[in-house]
C-alpha positions as YAML, in Angstrom:
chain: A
units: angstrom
residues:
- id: 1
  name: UNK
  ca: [-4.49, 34.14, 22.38]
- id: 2
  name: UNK
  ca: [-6.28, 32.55, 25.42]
- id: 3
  name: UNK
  ca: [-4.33, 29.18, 26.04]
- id: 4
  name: UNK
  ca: [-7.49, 28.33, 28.86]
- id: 5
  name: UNK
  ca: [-9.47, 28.84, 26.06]
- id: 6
  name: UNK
  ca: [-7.82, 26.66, 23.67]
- id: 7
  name: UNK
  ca: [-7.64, 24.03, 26.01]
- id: 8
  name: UNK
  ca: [-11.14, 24.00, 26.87]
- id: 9
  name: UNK
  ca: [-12.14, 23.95, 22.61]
- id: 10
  name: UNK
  ca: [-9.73, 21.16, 22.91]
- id: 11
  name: UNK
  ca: [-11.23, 18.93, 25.55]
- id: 12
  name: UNK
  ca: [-14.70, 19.63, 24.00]
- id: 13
  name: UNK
  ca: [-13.48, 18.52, 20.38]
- id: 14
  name: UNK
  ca: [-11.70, 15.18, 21.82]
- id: 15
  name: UNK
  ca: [-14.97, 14.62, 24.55]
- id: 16
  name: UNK
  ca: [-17.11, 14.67, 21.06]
- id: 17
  name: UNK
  ca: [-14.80, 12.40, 18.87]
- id: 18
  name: UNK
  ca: [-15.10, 9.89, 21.77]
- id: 19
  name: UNK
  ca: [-18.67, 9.94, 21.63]
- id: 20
  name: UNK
  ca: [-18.30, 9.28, 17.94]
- id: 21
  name: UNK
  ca: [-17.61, 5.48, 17.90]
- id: 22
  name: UNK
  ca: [-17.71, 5.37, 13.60]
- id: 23
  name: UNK
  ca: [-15.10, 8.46, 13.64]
- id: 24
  name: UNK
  ca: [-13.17, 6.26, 16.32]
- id: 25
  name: UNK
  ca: [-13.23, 3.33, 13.97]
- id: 26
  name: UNK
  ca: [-12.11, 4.92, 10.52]
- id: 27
  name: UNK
  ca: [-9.48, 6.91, 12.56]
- id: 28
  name: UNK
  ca: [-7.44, 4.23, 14.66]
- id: 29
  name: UNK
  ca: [-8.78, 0.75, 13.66]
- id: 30
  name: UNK
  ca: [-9.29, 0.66, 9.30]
- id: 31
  name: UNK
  ca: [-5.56, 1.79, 9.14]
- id: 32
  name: UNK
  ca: [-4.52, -1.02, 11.50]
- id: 33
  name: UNK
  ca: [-7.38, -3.65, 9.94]
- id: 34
  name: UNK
  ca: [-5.37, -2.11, 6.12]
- id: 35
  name: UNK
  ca: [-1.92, -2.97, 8.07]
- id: 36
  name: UNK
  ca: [-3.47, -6.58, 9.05]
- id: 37
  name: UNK
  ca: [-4.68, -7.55, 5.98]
- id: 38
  name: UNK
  ca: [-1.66, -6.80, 3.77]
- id: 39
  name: UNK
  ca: [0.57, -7.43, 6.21]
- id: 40
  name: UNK
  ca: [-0.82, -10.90, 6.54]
- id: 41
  name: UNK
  ca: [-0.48, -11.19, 2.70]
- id: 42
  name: UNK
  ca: [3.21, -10.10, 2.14]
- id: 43
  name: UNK
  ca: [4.33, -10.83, 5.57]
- id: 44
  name: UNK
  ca: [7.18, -12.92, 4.02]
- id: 45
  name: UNK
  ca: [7.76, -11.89, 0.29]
- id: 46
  name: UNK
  ca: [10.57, -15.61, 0.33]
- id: 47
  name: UNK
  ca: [7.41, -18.01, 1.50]
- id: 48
  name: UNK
  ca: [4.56, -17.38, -1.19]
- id: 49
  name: UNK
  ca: [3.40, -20.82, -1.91]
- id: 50
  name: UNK
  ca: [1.56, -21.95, -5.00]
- id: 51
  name: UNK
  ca: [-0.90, -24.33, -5.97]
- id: 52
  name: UNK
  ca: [0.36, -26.11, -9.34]
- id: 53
  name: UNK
  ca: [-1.83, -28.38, -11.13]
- id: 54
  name: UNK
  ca: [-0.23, -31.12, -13.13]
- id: 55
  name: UNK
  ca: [-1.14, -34.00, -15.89]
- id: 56
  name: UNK
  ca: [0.86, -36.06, -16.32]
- id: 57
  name: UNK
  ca: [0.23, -37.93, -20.26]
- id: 58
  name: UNK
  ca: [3.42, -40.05, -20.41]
- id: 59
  name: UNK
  ca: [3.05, -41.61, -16.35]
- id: 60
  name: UNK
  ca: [6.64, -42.48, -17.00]
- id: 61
  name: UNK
  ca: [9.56, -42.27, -14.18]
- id: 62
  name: UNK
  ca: [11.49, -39.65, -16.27]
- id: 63
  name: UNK
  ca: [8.00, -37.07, -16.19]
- id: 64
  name: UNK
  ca: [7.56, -38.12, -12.47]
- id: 65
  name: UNK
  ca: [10.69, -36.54, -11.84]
- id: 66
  name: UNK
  ca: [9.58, -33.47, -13.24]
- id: 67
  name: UNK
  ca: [7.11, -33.20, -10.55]
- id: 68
  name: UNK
  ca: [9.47, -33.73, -8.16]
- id: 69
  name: UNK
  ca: [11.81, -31.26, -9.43]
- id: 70
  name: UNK
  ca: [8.54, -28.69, -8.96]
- id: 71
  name: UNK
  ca: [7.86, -29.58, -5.59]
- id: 72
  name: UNK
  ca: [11.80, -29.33, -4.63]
- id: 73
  name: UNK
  ca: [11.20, -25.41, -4.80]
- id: 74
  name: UNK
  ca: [9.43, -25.32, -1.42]
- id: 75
  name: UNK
  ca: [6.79, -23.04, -3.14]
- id: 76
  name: UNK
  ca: [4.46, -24.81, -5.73]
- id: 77
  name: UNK
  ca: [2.16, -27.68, -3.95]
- id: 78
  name: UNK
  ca: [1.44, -30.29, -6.71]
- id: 79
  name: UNK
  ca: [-2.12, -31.33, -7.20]
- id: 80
  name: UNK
  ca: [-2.25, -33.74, -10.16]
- id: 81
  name: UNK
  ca: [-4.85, -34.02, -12.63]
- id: 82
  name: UNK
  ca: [-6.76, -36.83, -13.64]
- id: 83
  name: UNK
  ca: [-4.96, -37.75, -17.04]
- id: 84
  name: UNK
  ca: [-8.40, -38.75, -18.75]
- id: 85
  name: UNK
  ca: [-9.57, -35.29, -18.20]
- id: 86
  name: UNK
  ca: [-9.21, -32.61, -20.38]
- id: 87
  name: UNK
  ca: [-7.00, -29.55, -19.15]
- id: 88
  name: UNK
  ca: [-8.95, -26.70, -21.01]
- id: 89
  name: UNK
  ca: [-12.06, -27.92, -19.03]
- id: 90
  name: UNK
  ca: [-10.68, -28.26, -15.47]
- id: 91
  name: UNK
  ca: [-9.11, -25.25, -15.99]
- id: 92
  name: UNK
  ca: [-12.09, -23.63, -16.66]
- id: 93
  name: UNK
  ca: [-14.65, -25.65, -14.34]
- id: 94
  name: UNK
  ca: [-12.15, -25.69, -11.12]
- id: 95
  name: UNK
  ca: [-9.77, -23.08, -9.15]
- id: 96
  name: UNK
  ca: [-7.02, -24.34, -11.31]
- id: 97
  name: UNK
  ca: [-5.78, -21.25, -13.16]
- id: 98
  name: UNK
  ca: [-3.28, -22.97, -14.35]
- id: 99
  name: UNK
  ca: [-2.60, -26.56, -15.46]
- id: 100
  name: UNK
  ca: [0.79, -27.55, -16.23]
- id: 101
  name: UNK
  ca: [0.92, -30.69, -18.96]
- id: 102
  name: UNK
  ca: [3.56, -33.20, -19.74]
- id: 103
  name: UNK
  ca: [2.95, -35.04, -23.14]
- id: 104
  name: UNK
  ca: [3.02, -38.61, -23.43]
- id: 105
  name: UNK
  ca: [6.32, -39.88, -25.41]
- id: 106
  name: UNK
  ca: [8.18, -37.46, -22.92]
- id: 107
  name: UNK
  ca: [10.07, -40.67, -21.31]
- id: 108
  name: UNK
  ca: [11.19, -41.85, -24.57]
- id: 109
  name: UNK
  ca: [12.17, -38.19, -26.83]
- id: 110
  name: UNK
  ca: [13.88, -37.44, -23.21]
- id: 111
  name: UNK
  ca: [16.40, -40.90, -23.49]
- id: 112
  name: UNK
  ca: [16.76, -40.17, -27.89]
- id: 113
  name: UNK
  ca: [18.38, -36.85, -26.38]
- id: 114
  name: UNK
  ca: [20.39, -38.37, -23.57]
- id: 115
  name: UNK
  ca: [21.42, -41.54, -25.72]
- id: 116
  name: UNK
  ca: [22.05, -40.06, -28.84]
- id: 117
  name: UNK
  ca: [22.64, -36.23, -28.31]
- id: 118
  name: UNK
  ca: [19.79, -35.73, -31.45]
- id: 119
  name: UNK
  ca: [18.75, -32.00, -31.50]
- id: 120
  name: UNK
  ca: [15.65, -33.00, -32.95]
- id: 121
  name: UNK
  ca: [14.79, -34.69, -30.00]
- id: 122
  name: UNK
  ca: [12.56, -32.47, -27.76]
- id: 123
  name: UNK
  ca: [9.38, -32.04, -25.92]
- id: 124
  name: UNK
  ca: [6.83, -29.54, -25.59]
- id: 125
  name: UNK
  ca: [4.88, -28.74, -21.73]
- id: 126
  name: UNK
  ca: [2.04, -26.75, -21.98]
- id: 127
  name: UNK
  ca: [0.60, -24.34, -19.93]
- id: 128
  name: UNK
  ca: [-2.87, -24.07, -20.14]
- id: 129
  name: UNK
  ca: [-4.14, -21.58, -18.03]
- id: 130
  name: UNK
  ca: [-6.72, -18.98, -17.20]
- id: 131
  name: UNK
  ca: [-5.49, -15.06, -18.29]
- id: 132
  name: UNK
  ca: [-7.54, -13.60, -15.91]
- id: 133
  name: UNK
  ca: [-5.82, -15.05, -13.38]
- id: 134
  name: UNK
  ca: [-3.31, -12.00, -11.31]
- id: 135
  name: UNK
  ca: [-1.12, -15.02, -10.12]
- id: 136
  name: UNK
  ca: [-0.78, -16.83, -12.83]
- id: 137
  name: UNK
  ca: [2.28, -15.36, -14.84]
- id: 138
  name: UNK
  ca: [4.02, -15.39, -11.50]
- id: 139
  name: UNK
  ca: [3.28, -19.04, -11.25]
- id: 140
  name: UNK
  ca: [5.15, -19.31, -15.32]
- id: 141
  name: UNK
  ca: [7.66, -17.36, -14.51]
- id: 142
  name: UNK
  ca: [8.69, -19.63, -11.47]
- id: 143
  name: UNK
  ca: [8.07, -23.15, -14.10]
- id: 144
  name: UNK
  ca: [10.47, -21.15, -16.76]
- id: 145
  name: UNK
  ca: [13.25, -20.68, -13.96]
- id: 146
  name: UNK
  ca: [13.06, -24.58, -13.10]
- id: 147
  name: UNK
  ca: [13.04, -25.86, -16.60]
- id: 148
  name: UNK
  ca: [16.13, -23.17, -17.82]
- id: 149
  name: UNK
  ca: [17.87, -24.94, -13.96]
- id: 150
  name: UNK
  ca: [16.97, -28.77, -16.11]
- id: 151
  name: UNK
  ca: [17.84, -27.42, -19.10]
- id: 152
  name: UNK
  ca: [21.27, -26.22, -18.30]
- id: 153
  name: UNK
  ca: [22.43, -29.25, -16.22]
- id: 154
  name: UNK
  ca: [21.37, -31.32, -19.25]
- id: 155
  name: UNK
  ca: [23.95, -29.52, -21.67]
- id: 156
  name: UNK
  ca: [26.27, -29.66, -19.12]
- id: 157
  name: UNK
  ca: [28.25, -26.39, -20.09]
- id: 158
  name: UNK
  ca: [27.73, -23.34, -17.57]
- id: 159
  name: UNK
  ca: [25.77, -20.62, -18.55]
- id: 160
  name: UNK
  ca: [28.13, -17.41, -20.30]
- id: 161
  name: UNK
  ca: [25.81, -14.86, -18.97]
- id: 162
  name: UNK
  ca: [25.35, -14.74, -15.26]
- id: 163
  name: UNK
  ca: [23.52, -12.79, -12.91]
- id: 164
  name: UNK
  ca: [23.78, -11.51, -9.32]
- id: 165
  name: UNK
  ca: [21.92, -9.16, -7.09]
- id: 166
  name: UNK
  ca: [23.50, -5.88, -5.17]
- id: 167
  name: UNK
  ca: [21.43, -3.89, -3.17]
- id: 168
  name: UNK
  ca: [22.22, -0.30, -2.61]
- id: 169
  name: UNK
  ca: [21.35, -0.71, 1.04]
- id: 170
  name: UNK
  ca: [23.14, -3.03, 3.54]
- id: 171
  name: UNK
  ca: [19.95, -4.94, 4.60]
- id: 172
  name: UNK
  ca: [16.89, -6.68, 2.72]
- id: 173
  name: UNK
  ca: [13.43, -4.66, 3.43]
- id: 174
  name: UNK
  ca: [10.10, -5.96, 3.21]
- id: 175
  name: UNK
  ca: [7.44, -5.09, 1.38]
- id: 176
  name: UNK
  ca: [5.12, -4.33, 4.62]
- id: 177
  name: UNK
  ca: [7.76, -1.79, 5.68]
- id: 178
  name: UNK
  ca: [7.58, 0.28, 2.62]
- id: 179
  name: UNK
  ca: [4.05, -0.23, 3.03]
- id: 180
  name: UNK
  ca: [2.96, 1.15, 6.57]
- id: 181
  name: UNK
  ca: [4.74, 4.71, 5.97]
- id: 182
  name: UNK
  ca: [2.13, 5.16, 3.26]
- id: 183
  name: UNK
  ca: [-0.62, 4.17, 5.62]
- id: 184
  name: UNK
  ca: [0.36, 6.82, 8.42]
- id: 185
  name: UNK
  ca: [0.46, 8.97, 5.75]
- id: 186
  name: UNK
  ca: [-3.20, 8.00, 4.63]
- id: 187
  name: UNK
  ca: [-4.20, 7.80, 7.67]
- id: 188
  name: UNK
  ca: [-3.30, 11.38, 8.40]
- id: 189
  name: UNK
  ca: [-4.93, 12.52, 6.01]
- id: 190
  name: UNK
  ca: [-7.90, 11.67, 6.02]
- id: 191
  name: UNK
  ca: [-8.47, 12.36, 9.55]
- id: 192
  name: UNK
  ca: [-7.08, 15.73, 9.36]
- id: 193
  name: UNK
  ca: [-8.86, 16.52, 6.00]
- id: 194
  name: UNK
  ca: [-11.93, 14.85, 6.80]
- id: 195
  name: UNK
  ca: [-12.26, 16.07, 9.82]
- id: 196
  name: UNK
  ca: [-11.93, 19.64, 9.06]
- id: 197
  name: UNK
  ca: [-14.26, 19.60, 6.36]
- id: 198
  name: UNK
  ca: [-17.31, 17.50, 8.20]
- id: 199
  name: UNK
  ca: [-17.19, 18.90, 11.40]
- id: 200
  name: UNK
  ca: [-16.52, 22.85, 10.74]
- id: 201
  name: UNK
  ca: [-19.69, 22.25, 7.89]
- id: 202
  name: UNK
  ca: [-21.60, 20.91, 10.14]
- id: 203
  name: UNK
  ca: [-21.11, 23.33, 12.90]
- id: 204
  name: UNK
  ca: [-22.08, 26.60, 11.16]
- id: 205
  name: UNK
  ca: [-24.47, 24.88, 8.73]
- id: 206
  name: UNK
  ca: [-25.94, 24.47, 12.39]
- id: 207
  name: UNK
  ca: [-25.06, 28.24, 13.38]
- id: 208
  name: UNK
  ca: [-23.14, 26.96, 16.17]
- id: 209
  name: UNK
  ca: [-20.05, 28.88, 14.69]
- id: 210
  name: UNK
  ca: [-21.76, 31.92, 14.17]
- id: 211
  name: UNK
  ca: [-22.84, 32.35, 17.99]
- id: 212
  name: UNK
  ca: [-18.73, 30.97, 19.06]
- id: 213
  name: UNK
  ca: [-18.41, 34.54, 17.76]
- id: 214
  name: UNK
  ca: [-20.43, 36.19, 20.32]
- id: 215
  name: UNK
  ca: [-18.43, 34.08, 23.05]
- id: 216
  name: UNK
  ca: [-14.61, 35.08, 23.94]
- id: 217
  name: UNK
  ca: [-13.04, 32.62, 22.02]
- id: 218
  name: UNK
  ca: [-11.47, 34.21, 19.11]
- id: 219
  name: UNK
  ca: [-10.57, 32.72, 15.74]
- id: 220
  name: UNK
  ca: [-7.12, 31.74, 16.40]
- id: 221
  name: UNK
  ca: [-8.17, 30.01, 19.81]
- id: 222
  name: UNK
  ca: [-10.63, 28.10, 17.41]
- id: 223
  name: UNK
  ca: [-7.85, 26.97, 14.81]
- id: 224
  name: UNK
  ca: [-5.31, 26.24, 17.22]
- id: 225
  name: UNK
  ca: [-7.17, 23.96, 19.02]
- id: 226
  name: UNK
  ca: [-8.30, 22.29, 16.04]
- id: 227
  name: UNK
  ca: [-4.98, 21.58, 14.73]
- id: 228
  name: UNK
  ca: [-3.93, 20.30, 18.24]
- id: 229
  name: UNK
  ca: [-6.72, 18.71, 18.17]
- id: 230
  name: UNK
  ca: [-6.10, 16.84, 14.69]
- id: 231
  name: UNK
  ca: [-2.47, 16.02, 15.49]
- id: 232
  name: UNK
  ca: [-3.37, 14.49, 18.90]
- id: 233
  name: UNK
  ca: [-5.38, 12.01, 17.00]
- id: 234
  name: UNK
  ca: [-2.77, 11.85, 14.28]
- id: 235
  name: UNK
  ca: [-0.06, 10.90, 17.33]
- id: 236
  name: UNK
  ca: [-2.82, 8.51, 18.80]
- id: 237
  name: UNK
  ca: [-2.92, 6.45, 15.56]
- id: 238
  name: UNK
  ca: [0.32, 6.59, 14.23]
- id: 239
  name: UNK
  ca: [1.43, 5.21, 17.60]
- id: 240
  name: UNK
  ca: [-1.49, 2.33, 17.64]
- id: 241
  name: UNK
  ca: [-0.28, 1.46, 13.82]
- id: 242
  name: UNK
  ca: [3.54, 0.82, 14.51]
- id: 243
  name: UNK
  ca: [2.69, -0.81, 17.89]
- id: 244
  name: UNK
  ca: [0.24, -3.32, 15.87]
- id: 245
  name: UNK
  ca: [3.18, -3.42, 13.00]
- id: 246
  name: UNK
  ca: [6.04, -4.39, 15.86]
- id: 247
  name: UNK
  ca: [4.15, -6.97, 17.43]
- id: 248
  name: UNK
  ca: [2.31, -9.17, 15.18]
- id: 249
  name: UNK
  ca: [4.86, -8.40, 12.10]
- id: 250
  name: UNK
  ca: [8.29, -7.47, 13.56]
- id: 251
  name: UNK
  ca: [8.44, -5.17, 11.23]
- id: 252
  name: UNK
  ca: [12.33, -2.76, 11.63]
- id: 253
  name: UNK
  ca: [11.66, 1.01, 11.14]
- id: 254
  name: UNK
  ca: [13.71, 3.69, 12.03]
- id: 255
  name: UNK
  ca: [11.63, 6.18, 14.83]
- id: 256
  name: UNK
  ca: [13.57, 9.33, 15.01]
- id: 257
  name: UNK
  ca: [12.68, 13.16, 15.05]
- id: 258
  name: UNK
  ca: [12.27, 12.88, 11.06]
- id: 259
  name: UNK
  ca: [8.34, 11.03, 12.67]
- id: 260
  name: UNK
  ca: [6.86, 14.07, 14.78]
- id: 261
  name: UNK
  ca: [7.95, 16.66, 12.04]
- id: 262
  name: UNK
  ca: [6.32, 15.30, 8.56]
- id: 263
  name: UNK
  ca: [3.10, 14.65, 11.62]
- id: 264
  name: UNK
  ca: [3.22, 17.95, 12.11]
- id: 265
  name: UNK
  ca: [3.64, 19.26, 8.71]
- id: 266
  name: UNK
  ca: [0.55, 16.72, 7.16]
- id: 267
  name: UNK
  ca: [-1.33, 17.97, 10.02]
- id: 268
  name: UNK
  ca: [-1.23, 21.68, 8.77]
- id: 269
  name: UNK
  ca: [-1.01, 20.85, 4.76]
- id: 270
  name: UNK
  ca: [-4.65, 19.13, 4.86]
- id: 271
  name: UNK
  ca: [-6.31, 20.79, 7.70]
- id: 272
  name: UNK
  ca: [-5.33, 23.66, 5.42]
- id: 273
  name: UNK
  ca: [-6.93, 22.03, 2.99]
- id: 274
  name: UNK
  ca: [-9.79, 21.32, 4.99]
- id: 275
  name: UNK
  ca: [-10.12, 24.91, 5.78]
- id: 276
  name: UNK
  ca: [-10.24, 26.09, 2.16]
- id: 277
  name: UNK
  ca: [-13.32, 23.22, 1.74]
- id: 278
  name: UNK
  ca: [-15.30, 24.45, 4.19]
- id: 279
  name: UNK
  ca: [-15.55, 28.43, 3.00]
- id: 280
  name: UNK
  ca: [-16.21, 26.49, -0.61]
- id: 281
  name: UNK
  ca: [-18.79, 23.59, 0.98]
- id: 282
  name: UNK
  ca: [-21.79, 25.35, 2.45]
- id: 283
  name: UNK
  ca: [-23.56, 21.88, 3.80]
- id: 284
  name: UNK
  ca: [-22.11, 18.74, 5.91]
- id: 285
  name: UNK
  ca: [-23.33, 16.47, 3.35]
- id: 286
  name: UNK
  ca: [-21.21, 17.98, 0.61]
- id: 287
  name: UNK
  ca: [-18.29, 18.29, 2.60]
- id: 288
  name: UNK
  ca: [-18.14, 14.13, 2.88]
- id: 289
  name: UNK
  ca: [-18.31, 14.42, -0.88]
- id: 290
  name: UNK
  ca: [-15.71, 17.15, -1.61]
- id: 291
  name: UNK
  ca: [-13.51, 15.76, 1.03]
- id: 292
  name: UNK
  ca: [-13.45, 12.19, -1.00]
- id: 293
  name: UNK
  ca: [-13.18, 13.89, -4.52]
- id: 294
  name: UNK
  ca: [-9.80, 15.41, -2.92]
- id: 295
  name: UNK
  ca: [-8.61, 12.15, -0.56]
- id: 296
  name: UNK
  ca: [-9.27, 9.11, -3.21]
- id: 297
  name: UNK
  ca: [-6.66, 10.48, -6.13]
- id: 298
  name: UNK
  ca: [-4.53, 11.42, -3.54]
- id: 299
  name: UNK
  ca: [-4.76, 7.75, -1.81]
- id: 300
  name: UNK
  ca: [-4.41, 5.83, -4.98]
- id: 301
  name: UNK
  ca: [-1.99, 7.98, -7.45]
- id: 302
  name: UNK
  ca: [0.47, 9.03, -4.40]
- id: 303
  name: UNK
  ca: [2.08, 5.48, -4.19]
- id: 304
  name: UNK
  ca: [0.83, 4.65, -0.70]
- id: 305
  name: UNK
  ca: [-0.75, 1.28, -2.25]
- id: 306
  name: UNK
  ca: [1.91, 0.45, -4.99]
- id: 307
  name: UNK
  ca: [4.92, 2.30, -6.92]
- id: 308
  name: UNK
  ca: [4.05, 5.18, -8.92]
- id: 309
  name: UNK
  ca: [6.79, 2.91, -11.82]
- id: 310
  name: UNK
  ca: [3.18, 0.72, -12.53]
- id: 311
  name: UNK
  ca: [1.04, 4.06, -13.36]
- id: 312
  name: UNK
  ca: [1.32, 5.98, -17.16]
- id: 313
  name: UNK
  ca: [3.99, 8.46, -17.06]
- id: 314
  name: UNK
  ca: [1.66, 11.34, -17.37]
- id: 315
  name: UNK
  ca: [0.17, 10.05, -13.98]
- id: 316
  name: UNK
  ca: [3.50, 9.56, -12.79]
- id: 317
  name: UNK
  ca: [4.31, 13.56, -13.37]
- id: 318
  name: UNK
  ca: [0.76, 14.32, -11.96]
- id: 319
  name: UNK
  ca: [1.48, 11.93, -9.05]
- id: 320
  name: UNK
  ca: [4.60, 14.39, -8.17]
- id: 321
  name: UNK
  ca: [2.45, 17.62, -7.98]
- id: 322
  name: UNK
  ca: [-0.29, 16.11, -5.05]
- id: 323
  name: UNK
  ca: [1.29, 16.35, -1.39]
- id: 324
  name: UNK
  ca: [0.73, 12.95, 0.26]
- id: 325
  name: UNK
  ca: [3.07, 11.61, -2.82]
- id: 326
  name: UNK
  ca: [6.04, 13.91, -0.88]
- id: 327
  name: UNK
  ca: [4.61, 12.46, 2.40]
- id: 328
  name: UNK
  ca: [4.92, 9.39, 1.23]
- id: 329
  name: UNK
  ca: [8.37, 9.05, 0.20]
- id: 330
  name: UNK
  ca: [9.37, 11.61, 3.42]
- id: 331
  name: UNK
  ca: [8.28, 8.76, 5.54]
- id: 332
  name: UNK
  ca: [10.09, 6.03, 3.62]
- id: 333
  name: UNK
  ca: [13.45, 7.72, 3.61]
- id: 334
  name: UNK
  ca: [12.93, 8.62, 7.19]
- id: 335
  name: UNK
  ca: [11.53, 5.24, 8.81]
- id: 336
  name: UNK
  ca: [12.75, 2.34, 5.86]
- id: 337
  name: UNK
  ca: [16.44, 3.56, 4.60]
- id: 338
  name: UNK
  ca: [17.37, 6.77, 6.71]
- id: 339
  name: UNK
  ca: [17.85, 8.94, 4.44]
- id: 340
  name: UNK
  ca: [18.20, 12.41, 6.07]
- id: 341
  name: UNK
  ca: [18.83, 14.00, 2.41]
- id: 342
  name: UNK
  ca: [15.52, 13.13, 1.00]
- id: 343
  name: UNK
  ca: [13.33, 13.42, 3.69]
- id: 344
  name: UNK
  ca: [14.62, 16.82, 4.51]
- id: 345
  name: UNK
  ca: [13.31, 17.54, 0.56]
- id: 346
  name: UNK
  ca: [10.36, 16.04, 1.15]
- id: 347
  name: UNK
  ca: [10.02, 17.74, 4.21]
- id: 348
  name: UNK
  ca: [10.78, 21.28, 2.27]
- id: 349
  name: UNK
  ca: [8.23, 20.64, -0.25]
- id: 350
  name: UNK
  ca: [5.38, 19.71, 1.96]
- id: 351
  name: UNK
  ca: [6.89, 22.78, 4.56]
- id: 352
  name: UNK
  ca: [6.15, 24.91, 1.99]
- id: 353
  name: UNK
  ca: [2.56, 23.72, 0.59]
- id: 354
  name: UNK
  ca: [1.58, 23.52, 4.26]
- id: 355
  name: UNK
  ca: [2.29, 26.97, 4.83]
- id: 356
  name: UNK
  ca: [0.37, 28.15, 1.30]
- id: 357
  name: UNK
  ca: [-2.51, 26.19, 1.82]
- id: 358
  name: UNK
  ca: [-3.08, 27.00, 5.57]
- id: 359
  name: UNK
  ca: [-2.70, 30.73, 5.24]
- id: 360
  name: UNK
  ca: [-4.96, 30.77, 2.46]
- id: 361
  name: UNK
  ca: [-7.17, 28.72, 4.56]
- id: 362
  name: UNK
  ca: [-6.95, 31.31, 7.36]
- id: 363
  name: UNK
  ca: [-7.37, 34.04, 4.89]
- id: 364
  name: UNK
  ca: [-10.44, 32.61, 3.79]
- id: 365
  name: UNK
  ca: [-11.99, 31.77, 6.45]
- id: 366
  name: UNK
  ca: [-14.32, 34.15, 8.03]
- id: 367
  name: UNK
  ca: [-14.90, 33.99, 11.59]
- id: 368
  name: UNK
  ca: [-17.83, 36.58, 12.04]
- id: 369
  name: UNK
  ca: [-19.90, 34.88, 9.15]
- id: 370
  name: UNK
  ca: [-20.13, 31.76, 10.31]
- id: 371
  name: UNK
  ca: [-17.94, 30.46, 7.68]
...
């Protein structure tokens, strides 16, 4: 193996990704603009604020404090609604997905219950809302937790059931942090897969690979300096997503050696991958589309987005055979909870599909036909 040679491939590959300004994009910046955007939306899972429309039908002091019992939770903002109109129709006609009514008579079954303790004595709110609405059984279950709060300091006898939280770790974790080990991992591998597929297509659907084997490069020069390469990038934006995480999000992750490894390892499991596609794909164009058939199950059943608990079981067991899922929850033991156990099993198990699929890719590949 000729190390000046490798080098050479190398600075020739990273000279023609920088003169690829859409490559440079989907590479550094769409995993950053992914961190932005949902960073920006779960940034702080303890501030989501609601808008809560109410109608009031009794305009009474005892429903007015209802309202302000609503707005004392700091995360419902109470727009109230014209009590002449009807709720099914603003619903329907405006952005409120939800309309929260209070009867009239509420003032005066609310003092029968105080005065006279009668059991009978009750009142009905409605919701009347829009089901097609994501946020709006959040927005219920919030209501439900203030009126069981009114409910019990009206009987005035604590509740016999009680509840409390323990977490098995010794500090609360975000969202966004479980979130950004699943976009490295993405973001890995779709460079590295991607990027083996398209360009090695495209070189010897233009012969260029064929006549490399005229030249004194060999085979292995050519693959190593690929995979260097692919990691270099896969360092370049890992490094650009945790900077962008740190400083607009303050985001706490653990960076130790656990990082560089599963970097390494994703490198070699889908330019493996990558290799296998291109003796398979005989033209650039079908690469792109044999590259997404194999990234876009991977991205969305692997639980980068959202926890594999949401998905059918028999995804769930399909979910544990693809390896970005092992990736995945590598990274998250590694960088969220430090958990040197698990991540050296997820390490294992992608070890050991990286080094299946990237010998096969090596066995497959055929340097003297182009392929």
């Amino acid at each position: 193996m000729n190390l000046r040679v490798v080098g050479a491939n190398l600075v020739v590959s990273l000279k023609s990704f920088y003169r690829e300004k859409t490559a440079m994009f989907f590479t550094t910046m769409f995993p950053i603009l992914l961190i932005l955007v949902f960073g920006t939306i779960f940034m702080d899972d303890d501030k989501l604020h609601f808008n809560l429309y109410l109608q009031d039908l009794d305009q009474t002091d005892a429903s007015a404090e209802i309202a302000e019992a609503l707005a004392a939770t700091g995360k419902l903002n109470i727009i109230t609604v014209d009590p002449a109109v009807d709720a099914a129709k603003s619903t329907e006609d405006s952005k409120a997905n939800l309309v929260l009514v209070i009867p009239k008579g509420y003032q005066e079954s609310f003092m029968q219950y105080l005065q006279f303790g009668d059991p009978n004595a009750f009142v009905t709110l409605s919701y009347v809302y829009d089901p097609s609405s994501s946020s709006v059984v959040e927005k219920m279950q919030l209501l439900d937790g203030v009126f069981a709060a009114i409910n019990q300091r009206l009987s005035a006898k604590p509740p016999f059931i009680r509840t409390t939280e323990v977490s098995i770790h010794t500090r609360k974790y975000r969202f966004l942090e479980f979130f950004i080990p699943g976009i490295i991992a993405m973001a890995i591998m779709t460079e590295s897969l991607f990027g083996t597929v398209h360009v090695n297509t495209e070189l010897r659907q233009k012969g260029i690979i064929r006549k490399l084997a005229t030249t004194p490069i060999t085979r292995a020069d050519w693959i190593l300096a690929n995979i260097l390469h692919q990691f270099i990038l896969a360092v370049i934006s890992t490094t650009l997503m945790l900077l962008v995480s740190y400083a607009v999000f303050g985001i706490q992750l653990d960076i130790n050696a656990w990082l560089p490894l599963f970097i390494v390892l994703a490198v070699f499991s889908f330019v493996g991958i990558g290799m296998v596609l291109t003796r398979i794909v005989k033209e650039a164009q079908s690469a792109s589309a044999a590259a997404n058939a194999i990234m876009f199950p991977m991205m969305f059943l692997s639980g980068s987005f959202f926890p594999l608990e949401m998905m059918p079981d028999f995804l769930q067991s399909f979910a544990k055979t693809l390896p970005l899922y092992y990736l995945n929850e590598g990274l998250r033991a590694a960088m969220v909870v430090n958990d040197s156990v698990t991540a050296l099993h997820n390490a294992a198990v992608i070890g050991a599909f990286a080094a299946v699929v990237f010998i096969l890719g090596l066995v497959v590949t055929q340097w003297e036909e182009g392929a």
